[in-house]
Structure formats: structure tokens, C-alpha cells
KEVO-606171 format. One line per 5 residues: their letters; for each residue z, x, y of C-alpha. Coordinates in pm, 1 decimal, decimal comma, m for minus. Layout:
a	Z X Y; ...
END
This chain:
xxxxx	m13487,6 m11948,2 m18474,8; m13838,8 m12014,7 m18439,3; m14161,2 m11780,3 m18407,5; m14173,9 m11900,0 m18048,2; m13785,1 m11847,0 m17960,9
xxxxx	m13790,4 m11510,6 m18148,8; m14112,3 m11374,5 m17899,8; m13944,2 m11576,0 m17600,9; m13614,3 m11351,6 m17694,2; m13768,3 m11058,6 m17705,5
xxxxx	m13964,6 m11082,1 m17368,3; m13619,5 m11169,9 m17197,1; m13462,0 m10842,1 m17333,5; m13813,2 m10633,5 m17180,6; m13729,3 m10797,5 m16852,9
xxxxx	m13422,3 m10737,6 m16822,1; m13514,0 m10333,6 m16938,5; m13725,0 m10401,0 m16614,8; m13516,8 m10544,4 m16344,2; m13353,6 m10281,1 m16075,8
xxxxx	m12979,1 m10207,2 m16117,1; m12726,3 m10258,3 m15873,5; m12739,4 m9881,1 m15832,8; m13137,2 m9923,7 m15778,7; m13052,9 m10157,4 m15502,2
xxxxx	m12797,2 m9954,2 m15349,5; m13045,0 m9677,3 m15301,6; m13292,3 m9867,1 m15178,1; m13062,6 m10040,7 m14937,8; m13001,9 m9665,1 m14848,8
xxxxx	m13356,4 m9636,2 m14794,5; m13480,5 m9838,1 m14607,0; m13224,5 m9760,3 m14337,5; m13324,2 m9421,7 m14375,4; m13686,2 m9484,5 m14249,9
xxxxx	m13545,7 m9735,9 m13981,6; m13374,9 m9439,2 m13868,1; m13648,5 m9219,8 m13892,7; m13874,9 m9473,3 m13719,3; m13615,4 m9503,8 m13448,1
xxxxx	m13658,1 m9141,1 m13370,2; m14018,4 m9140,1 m13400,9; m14116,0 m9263,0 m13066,9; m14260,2 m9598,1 m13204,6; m14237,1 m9881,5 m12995,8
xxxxx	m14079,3 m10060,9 m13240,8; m13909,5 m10442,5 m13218,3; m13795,4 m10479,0 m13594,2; m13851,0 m10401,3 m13909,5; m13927,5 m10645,5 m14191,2
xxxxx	m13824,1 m10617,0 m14590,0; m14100,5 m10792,8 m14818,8; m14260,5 m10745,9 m15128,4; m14109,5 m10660,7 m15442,7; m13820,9 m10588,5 m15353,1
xxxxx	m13735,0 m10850,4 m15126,2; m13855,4 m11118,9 m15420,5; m13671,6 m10990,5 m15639,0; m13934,9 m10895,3 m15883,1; m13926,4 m10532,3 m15841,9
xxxxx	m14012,5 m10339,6 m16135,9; m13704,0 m10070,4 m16203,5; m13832,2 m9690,9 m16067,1; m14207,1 m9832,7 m16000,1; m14170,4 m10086,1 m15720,6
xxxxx	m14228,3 m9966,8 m15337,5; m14041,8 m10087,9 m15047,9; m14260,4 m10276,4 m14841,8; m14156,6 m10294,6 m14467,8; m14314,3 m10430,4 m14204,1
xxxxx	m14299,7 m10252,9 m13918,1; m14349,4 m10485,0 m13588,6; m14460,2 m10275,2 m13319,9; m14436,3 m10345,6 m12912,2; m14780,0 m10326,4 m12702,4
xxxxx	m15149,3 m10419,5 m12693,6; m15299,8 m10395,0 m13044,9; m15512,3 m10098,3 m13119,4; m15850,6 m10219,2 m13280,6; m15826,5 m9974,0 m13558,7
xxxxx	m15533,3 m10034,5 m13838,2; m15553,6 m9678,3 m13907,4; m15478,7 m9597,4 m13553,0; m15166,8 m9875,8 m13558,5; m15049,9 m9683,0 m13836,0
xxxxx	m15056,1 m9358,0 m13651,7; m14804,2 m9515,9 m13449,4; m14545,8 m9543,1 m13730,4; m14490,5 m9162,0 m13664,6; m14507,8 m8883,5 m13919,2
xxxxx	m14134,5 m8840,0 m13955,8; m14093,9 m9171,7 m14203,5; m14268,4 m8936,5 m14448,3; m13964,8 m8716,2 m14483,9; m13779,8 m9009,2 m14602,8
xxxxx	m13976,3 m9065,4 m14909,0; m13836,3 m8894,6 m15214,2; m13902,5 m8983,1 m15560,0; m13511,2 m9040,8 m15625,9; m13456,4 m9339,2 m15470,7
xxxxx	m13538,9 m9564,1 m15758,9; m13842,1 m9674,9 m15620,9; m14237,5 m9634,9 m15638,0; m14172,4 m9467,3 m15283,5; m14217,4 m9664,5 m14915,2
xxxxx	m14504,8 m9855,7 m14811,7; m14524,9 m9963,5 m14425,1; m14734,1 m10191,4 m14263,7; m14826,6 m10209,0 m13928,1; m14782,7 m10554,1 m13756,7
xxxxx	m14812,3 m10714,7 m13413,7; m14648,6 m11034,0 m13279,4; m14944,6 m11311,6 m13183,1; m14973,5 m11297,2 m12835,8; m14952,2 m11635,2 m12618,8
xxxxx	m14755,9 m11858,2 m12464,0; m14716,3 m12106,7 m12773,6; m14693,5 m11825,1 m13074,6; m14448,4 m11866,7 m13351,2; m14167,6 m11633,3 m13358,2
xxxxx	m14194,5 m11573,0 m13703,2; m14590,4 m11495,2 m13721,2; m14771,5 m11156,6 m13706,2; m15085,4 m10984,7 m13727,4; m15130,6 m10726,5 m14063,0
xxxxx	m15464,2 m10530,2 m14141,9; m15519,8 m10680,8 m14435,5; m15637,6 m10415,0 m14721,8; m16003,0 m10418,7 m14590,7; m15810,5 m10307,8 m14226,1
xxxxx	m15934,7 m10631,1 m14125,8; m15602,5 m10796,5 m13916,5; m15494,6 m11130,8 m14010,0; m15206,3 m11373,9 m13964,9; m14922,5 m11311,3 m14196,0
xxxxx	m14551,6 m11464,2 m14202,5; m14396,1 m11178,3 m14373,6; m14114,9 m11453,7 m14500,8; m14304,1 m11682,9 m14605,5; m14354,6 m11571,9 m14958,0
xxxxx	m14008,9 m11497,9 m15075,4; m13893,0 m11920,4 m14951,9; m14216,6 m12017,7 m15180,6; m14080,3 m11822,7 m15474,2; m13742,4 m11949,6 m15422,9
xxxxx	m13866,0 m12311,5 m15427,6; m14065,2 m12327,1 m15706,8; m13907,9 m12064,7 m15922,4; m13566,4 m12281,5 m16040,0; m13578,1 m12093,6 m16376,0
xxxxx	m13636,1 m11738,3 m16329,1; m13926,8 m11797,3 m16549,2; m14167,9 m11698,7 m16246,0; m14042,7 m11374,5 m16076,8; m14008,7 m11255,2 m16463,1
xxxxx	m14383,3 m11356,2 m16489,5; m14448,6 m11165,9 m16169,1; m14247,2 m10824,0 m16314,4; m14434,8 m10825,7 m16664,9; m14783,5 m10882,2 m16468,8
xxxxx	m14693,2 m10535,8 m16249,7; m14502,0 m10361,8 m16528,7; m14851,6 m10392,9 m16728,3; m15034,3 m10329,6 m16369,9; m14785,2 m10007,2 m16356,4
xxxxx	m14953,2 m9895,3 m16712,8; m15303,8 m10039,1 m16737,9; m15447,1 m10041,2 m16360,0; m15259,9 m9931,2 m16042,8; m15548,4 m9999,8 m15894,5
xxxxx	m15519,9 m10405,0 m15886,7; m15284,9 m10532,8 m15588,4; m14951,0 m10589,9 m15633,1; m14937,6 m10911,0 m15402,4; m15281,6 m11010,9 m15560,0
xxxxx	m15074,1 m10988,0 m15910,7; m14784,0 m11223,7 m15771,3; m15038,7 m11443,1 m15598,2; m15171,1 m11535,7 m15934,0; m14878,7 m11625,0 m16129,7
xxxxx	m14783,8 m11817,3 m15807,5; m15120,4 m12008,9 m15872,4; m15052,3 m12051,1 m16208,7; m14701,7 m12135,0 m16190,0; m14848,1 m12449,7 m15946,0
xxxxx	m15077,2 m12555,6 m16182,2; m14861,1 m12558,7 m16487,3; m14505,2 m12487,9 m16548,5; m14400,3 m12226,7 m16747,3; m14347,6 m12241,7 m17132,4
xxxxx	m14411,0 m11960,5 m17253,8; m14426,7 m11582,0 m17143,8; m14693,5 m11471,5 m17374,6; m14927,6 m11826,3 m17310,6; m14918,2 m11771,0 m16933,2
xxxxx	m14974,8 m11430,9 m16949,7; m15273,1 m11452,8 m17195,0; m15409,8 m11772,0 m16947,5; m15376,1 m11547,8 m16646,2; m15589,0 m11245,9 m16802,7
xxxxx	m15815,6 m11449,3 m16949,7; m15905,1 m11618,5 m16649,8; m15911,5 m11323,7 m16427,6; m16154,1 m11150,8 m16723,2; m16342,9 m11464,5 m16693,5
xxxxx	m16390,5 m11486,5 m16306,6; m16448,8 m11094,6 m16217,3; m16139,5 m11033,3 m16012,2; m16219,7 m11320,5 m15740,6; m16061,4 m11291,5 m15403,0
xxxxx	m15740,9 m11631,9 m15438,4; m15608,1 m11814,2 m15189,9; m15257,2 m11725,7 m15057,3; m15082,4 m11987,7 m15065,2; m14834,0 m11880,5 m14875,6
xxxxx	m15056,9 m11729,9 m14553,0; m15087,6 m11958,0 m14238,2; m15277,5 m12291,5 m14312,4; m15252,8 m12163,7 m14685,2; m15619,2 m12042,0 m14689,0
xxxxx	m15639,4 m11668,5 m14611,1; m15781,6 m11501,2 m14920,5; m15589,4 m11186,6 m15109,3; m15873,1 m10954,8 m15226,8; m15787,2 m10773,7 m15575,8
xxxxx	m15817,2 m10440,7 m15507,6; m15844,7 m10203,0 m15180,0; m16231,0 m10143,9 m15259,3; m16522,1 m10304,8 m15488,2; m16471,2 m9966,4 m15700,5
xxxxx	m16098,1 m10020,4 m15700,3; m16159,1 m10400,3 m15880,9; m16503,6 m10281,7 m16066,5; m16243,5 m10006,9 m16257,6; m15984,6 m10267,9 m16340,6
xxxxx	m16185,8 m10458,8 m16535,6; m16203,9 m10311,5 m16820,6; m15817,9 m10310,4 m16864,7; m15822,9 m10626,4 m16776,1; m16069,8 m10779,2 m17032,8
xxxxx	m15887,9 m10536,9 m17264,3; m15538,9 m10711,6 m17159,7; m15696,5 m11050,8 m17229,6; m15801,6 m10936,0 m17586,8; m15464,4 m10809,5 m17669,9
xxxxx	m15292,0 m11102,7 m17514,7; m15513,3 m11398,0 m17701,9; m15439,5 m11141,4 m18035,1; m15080,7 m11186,3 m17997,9; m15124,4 m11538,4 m17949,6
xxxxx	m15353,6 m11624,1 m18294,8; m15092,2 m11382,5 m18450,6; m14780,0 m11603,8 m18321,4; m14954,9 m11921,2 m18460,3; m14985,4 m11721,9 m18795,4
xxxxx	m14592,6 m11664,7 m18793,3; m14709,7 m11273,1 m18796,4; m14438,1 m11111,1 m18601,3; m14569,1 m10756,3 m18668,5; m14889,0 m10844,1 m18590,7
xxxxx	m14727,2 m11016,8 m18239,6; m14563,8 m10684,6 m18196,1; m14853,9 m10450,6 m18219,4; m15034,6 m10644,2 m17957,3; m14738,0 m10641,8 m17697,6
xxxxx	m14658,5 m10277,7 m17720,3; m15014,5 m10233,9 m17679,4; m15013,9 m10390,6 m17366,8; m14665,6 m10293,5 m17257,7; m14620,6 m9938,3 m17431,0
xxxxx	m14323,5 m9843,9 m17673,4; m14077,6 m9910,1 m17469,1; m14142,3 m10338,8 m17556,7; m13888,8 m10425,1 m17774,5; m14007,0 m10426,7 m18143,9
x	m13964,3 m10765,0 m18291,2
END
């Protein structure tokens, strides 16, 4: 086995350390028709509710992940996001323990386009400047599953949040799987540790950049890194930091220096990254 198979090896067994059980599942299945029962008793004019993120792509991240649901609400929409949340009712809270095998239960607000012509499957989200845009909430999960034959993306996508999870909770989630999306489009995967290093390097390079979605409507809308300047501004420096550690590992790997390989990744990852 070669330098290259034994690090390829040994990311496999962290993702698979990563990946929900079927017990996780269960409980989030469990979950989420908790809150639709608590939303159904809250008074919200709601028409349906929507699984997406993590979860729903299959690249949760075992006891860290939310549950992302879109919530599509009846009515005029209010201008505030704030306020549309308001209309989720307080009672969802009660449903989100910290033993469901989840990060806990993240709603967003959404309104069907109004008109005459609109597309059934198209809705307005505040975006995470409260700004509302046009979303199609399934959009994302078909992209993943047609470019993603392998696996080798969505296990891109859970080692980019598992570090996220560690390093900066501050950078986006969706901005996280946007990038290995972009990445993934622009060259296919070879290696784990290359297109992890290429991703933090670039990011380090650019300053956390706003990226094109391309899975939003017309395939332009832009996915902002972080809630607030302050938010991105504070995840650079474990980002630059990633990019170090990540182009380390790499010299080390093309010096057949396993150890050295090792000390970078748990680094990055923590002790729980399988020694090599």
C-alpha cells in the first residue's frame, strides 16, 4: 500500500467515525415530527414543512449537525424576517433537546412566490443578512446526487464541517458545502487531503468571498460566509491556520512521513483522527 492509499484509508475510517447511525436517524426522524407537531399546535399558518441541509444530504456530521426545516408559511409576507420567524410560534422550542443526536433544530421561515405563473417548488428565505431571496429548498440535495457518483463529495462536505465543528462555528454550514460543490465542479476528486488543502488555501487566499450558489434560481445568488463581517473577520485566522496545517500534511505525504502526516491531521481534526 502506498503513502497515498494509507492517508486515503485512514480518512475513510474518520468518516465513517462521522456519519449518523441508523439510531441517529431514527431520532431525528422522531424529531422533526415532533416540531411539525408542535408547529401544528402553534397557531402558524403553516402549508408544509421542508427537510434540507445536512441532514437531508446526507452529510450530517454524527451529534453536531442541525435539522434544517423549512417552514412554508400561508399569508402576505411580513417585511421583517425576524417578525416571519415570530410566526413559527414559541412552542417548537420545547422540542429541542440535546438528545436527539443532533446539533439541535434550525427553522427557516419561507413564503411561496406570489403570482399567477410561480413555480410550485420556489420560495422566498431571509437569507442570513434577513435579506429574502429565492430559494428551491430541493434543489441542492438533486445537485449533490448528480455529481457526487462516488461518495467522495458529501465525505468532503462532512470533514469541511467536522473541522468547522472544531475550528470556527462561526463560518456557514451551506457556505462550507457550497465550496466543495465548487470545487468538486472544477476538478474531480483524488484525494481527501489535496482538496481539502486547495479549498483552505484558496479561501485563506481570497478573505472569505461571498460564492455563487450554484444551486439558487438562475445559479447566481451569492452565499455570504458568515452571519456578520465580525463573524468571517474571526474565522480567518483558523482558517489560514487550517491552510498551514493542511499544505504541512501535504509536503509531509510527499516525504513518505506518515507521523509527520499524522500530526498535522489531528491538528486539524483533534484526537479523535485516526493515528496512522
Amino acid at each position: 500500500m502506498t503513502v497515498a492509499d494509507e492517508i486515503a484509508e485512514v480518512f475513510r475510517a474518520f468518516d465513517a467515525q462521522l456519519r449518523p447511525t441508523a439510531g441517529d436517524r431514527e431520532r431525528v426522524a422522531a424529531e422533526k415530527a415532533a416540531v411539525v407537531r408542535a408547529l401544528a399546535g402553534s397557531g402558524a399558518p403553516v402549508l408544509r414543512v421542508i427537510e434540507t441541509g445536512a441532514w437531508a444530504h446526507d452529510t450530517a456530521v454524527r451529534g453536531l449537525s442541525a435539522l434544517d426545516l423549512v417552514v412554508v408559511l400561508d399569508g402576505a409576507r411580513p417585511r421583517s424576517a425576524a417578525r416571519a420567524r415570530d410566526l413559527l410560534g414559541a412552542s417548537v422550542t420545547a422540542s429541542q433537546r440535546d438528545d436527539t443526536g443532533t446539533g439541535g433544530v434550525r427553522l427557516t421561515p419561507a413564503f411561496e412566490v406570489p403570482g399567477p405563473s410561480a413555480e410550485s417548488d420556489l420560495v422566498v428565505i431571509p437569507d442570513s443578512a434577513g435579506r429574502w431571496v429565492r430559494h428551491r429548498p430541493g434543489a441542492r440535495g438533486v445537485l449533490l446526487s448528480r455529481i457526487d457518483d462516488d461518495g467522495a463529495l458529501r465525505m468532503l462536505v462532512r470533514l469541511l464541517l467536522a473541522w468547522k465543528y472544531r475550528s470556527a462555528p462561526g463560518i456557514s454550514s451551506y457556505y462550507l458545502e457550497t465550496v466543495a460543490i465548487r470545487q468538486t465542479l472544477q476538478q474531480r476528486s483524488f484525494s481527501p487531503l489535496w482538496d481539502l488543502c486547495w479549498i483552505w488555501e484558496s479561501l485563506a487566499a481570497d478573505g472569505l468571498v461571498p460564492v455563487a450558489d450554484p444551486s439558487s434560481p438562475g445559479g447566481s445568488r451569492s452565499i455570504r460566509p458568515a452571519a456578520s463581517i465580525a463573524r468571517a473577520i474571526e474565522a480567518q485566522f483558523a482558517l489560514e491556520r487550517a491552510a498551514s496545517s493542511a499544505r504541512g500534511a501535504v509536503n509531509a505525504s510527499l516525504d513518505d512521513d506518515l507521523d509527520r502526516v499524522g500530526s498535522y491531521l489531528q491538528a486539524l481534526f483533534g484526537e479523535q483522527f485516526p493515528p496512522l
